[in-house]
Kinemage of the C-alpha trace (Angstrom):
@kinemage 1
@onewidth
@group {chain A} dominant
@subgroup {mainchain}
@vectorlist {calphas} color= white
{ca unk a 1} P -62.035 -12.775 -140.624
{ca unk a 2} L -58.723 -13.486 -139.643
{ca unk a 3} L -60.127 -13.479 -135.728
{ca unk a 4} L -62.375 -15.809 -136.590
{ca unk a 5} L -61.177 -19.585 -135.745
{ca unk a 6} L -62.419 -21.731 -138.634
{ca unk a 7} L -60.394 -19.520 -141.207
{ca unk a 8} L -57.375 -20.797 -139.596
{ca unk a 9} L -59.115 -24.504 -139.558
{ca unk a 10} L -60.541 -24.407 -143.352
{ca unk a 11} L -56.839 -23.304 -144.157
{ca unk a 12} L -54.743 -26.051 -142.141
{ca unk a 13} L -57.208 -28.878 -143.430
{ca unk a 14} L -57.182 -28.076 -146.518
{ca unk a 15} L -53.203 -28.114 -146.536
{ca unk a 16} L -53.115 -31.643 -144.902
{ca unk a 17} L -55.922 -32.950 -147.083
{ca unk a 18} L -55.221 -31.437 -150.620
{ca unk a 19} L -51.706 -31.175 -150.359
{ca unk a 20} L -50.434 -33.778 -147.843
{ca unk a 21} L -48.291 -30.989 -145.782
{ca unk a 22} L -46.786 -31.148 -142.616
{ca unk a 23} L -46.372 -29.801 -139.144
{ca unk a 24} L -43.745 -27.680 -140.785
{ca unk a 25} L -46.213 -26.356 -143.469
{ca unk a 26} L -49.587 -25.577 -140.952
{ca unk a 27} L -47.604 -24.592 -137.775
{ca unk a 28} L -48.509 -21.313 -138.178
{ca unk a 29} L -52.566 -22.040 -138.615
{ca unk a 30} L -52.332 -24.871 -135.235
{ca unk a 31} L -50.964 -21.273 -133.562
{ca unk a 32} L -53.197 -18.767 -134.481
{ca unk a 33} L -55.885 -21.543 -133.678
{ca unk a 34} L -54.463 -22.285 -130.310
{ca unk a 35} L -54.055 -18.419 -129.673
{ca unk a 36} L -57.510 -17.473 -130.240
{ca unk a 37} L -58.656 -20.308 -128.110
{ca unk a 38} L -56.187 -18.979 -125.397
{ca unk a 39} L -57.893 -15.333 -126.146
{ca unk a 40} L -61.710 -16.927 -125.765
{ca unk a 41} L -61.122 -19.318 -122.333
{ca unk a 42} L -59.304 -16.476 -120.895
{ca unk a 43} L -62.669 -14.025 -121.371
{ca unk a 44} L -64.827 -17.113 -120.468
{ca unk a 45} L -63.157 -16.856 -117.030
{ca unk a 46} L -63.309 -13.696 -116.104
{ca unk a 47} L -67.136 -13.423 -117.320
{ca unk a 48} L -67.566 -16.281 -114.985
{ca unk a 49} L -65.483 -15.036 -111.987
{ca unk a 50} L -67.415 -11.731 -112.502
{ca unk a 51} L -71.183 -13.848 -112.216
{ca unk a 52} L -69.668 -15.756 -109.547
{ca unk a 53} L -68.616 -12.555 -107.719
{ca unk a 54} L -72.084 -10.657 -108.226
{ca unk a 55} L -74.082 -13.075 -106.897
């Protein structure tokens, strides 16, 4: 589950809704967020390079 994006999400709002935190306090949720979306453009492009390249 821990791959999975909205884990990170349900986690960080829930810290900035229930318990007012900062950037200090969800830093390392806005990461692993940012990292998987890194992880999923990255294989969007080179699926799309590949279908531009076959045809």
């Amino acid at each position: 589950m821990l791959a999975a994006p909205t884990t990170h999400f349900v986690s960080l709002a829930q810290a900035i809704l229930f318990r007012g935190a900062g950037l200090a306090v969800v830093w390392p949720q806005l990461l692993a967020i940012a990292a998987i979306g890194v992880v999923f453009v990255l294989v969007a492009l080179a699926r799309s390079r590949r279908t531009v390249a076959l045809g």
